[in-house]
C-alpha positions as CSV (number, residue, x, y, z in Angstrom):
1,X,0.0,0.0,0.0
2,X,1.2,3.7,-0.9
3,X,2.3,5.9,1.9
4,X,-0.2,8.6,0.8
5,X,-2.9,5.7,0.9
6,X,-2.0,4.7,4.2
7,X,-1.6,8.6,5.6
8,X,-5.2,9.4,3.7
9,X,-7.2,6.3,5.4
10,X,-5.4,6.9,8.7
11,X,-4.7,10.4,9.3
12,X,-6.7,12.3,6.5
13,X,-10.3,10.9,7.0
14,X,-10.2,11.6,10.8
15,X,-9.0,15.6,10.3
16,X,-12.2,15.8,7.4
17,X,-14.8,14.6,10.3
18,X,-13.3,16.5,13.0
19,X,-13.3,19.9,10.2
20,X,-16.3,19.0,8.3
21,X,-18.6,17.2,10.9
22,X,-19.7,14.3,8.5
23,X,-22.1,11.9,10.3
24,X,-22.0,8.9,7.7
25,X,-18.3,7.6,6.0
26,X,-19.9,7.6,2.7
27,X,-19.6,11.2,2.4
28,X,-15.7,11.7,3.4
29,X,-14.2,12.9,0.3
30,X,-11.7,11.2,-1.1
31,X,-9.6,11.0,-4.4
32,X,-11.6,9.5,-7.2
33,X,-8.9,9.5,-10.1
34,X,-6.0,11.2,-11.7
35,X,-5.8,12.1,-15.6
36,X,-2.9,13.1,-17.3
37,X,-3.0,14.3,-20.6
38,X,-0.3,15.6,-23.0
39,X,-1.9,17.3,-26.3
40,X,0.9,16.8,-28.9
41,X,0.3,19.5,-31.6
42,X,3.2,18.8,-33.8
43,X,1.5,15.3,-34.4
44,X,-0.4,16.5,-37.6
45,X,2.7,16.5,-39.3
46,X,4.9,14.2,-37.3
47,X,3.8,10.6,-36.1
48,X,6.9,10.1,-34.2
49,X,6.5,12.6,-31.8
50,X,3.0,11.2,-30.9
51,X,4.9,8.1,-30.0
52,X,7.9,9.7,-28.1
53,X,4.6,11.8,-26.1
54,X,2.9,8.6,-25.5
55,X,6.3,6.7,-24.1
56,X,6.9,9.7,-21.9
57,X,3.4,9.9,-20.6
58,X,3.8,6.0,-19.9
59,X,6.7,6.4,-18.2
60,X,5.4,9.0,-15.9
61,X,2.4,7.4,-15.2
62,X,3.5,3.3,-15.0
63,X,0.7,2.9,-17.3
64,X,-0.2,2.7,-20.9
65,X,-1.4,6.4,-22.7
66,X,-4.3,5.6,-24.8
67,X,-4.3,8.3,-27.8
68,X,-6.6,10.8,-28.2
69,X,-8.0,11.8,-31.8
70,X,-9.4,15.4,-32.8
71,X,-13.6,15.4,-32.6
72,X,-14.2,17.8,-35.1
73,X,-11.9,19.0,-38.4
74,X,-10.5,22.5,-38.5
75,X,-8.7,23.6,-41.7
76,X,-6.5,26.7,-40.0
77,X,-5.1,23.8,-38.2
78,X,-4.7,21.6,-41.0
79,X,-6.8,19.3,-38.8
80,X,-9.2,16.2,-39.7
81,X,-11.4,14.6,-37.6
82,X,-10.0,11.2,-36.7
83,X,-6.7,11.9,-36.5
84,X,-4.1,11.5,-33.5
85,X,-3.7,14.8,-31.5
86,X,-2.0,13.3,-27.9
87,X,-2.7,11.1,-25.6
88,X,-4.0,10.4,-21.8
89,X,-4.1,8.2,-19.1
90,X,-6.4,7.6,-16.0
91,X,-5.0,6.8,-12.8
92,X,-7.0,4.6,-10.2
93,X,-6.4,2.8,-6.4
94,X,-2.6,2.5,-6.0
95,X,-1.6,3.9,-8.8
96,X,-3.2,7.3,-8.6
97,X,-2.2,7.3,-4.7
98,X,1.9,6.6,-6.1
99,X,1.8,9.3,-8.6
100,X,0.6,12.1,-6.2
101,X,3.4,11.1,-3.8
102,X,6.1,11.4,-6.7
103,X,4.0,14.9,-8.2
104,X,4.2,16.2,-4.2
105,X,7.4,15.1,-3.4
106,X,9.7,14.8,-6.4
107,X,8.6,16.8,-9.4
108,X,6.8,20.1,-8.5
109,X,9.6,21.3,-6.4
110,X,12.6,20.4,-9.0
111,X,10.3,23.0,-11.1
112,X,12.6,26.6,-11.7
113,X,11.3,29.6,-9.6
114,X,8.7,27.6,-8.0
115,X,6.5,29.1,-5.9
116,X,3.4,26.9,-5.6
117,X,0.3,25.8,-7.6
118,X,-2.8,28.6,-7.6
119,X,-5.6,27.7,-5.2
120,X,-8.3,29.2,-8.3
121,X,-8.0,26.1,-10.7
122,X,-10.8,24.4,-8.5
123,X,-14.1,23.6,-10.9
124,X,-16.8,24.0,-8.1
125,X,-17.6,20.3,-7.7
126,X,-14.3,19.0,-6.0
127,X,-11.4,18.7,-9.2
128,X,-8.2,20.5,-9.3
129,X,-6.8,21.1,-12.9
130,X,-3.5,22.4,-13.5
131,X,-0.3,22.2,-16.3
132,X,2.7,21.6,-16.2
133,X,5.3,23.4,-18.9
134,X,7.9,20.6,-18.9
135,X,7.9,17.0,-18.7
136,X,11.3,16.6,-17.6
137,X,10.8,17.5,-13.9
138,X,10.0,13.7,-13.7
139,X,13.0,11.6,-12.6
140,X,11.3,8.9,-15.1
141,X,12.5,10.9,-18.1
142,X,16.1,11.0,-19.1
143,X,17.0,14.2,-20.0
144,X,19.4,13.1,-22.5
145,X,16.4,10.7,-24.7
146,X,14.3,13.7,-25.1
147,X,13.8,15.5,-28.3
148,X,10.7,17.8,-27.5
149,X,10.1,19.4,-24.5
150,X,6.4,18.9,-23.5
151,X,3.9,20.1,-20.8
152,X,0.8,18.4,-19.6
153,X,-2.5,18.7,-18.2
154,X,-3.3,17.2,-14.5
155,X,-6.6,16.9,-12.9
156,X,-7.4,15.6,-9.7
157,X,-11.0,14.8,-9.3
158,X,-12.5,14.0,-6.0
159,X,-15.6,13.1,-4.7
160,X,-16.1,16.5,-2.7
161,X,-19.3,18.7,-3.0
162,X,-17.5,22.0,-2.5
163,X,-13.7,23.4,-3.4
164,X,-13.4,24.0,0.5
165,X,-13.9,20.3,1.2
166,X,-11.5,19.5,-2.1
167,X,-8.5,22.5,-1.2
168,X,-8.3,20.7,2.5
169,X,-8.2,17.5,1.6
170,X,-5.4,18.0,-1.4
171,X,-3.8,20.5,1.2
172,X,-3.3,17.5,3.4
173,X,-1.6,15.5,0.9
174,X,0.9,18.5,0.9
175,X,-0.1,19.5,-2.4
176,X,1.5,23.1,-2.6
177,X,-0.6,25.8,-3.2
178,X,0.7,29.8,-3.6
179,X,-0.8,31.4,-0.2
């Protein structure tokens, strides 16, 4: 079991009653998934770089990327529906619970001038969205290997009503937000 698993079921849960006053354990948020997703532009003209994108993003998230295809066609992009524009993946369980504790831990503060995420990035039902400008803050990606630097999308989602429940309970994972 994950440490951040193991410090959410023992620690967490017991700080949300205490703040929140929940009566039944049903309605203790908790983290419901992670999805990553890395939107590779260049892709249109390139197929290789859609490949390199999707072994990075396997390699940062210990899972496979499924790609993602454009829905509708737009000509200024010289874009066709159907075809290949990045890929994602969906974290669950363990998983999701051993990619916060390397995001927390490892990768945000290797980030440059890093001062903390913004607390506004909250959707009003419980998920956290954010980006990330470079893909090589993982320790997963050898610097040397890469030909494209890359950002990608993350977004918590969490079973909480409001962003109050959903800031404390990311808060006390340690995710760091600018105060």
């Amino acid at each position: 079991m994950a440490n951040f698993e193991t410090l959410y079921k023992d620690v967490i849960k017991k700080s949300l009653v205490e703040k929140f006053g929940y009566k039944n354990p049903h309605e203790i948020p908790k983290l419901t998934k992670i999805v990553l997703n890395m939107g590779v532009g260049a892709a249109v003209a390139d197929k290789k770089k859609l490949n390199t994108a999707m072994e990075e993003l396997g390699l940062i998230a210990g899972q496979k990327p499924v790609e993602t295809r454009a829905r509708k066609s737009i000509a200024t992009f010289k874009l066709r529906e159907g075809m290949p524009i990045g890929c994602k993946v969906t974290l669950r369980r363990a998983k999701m619970y051993e990619f916060l504790e390397r995001l927390v831990n490892i990768a945000l503060p290797r980030i440059r001038d890093f001062h903390g995420i913004t607390g506004k990035n909250f959707d009003g039902k419980g998920n956290f969205a954010f980006g990330i400008k470079e893909q090589i803050i993982f320790p997963e990606i050898d610097y040397e290997k890469i030909d494209d630097i890359r950002g990608l999308d993350i977004v918590i989602c969490t079973s909480a009503k409001t962003n109050e429940e959903a800031e404390y309970l990311l808060s006390a994972f340690n995710v760091p937000y600018k105060k």
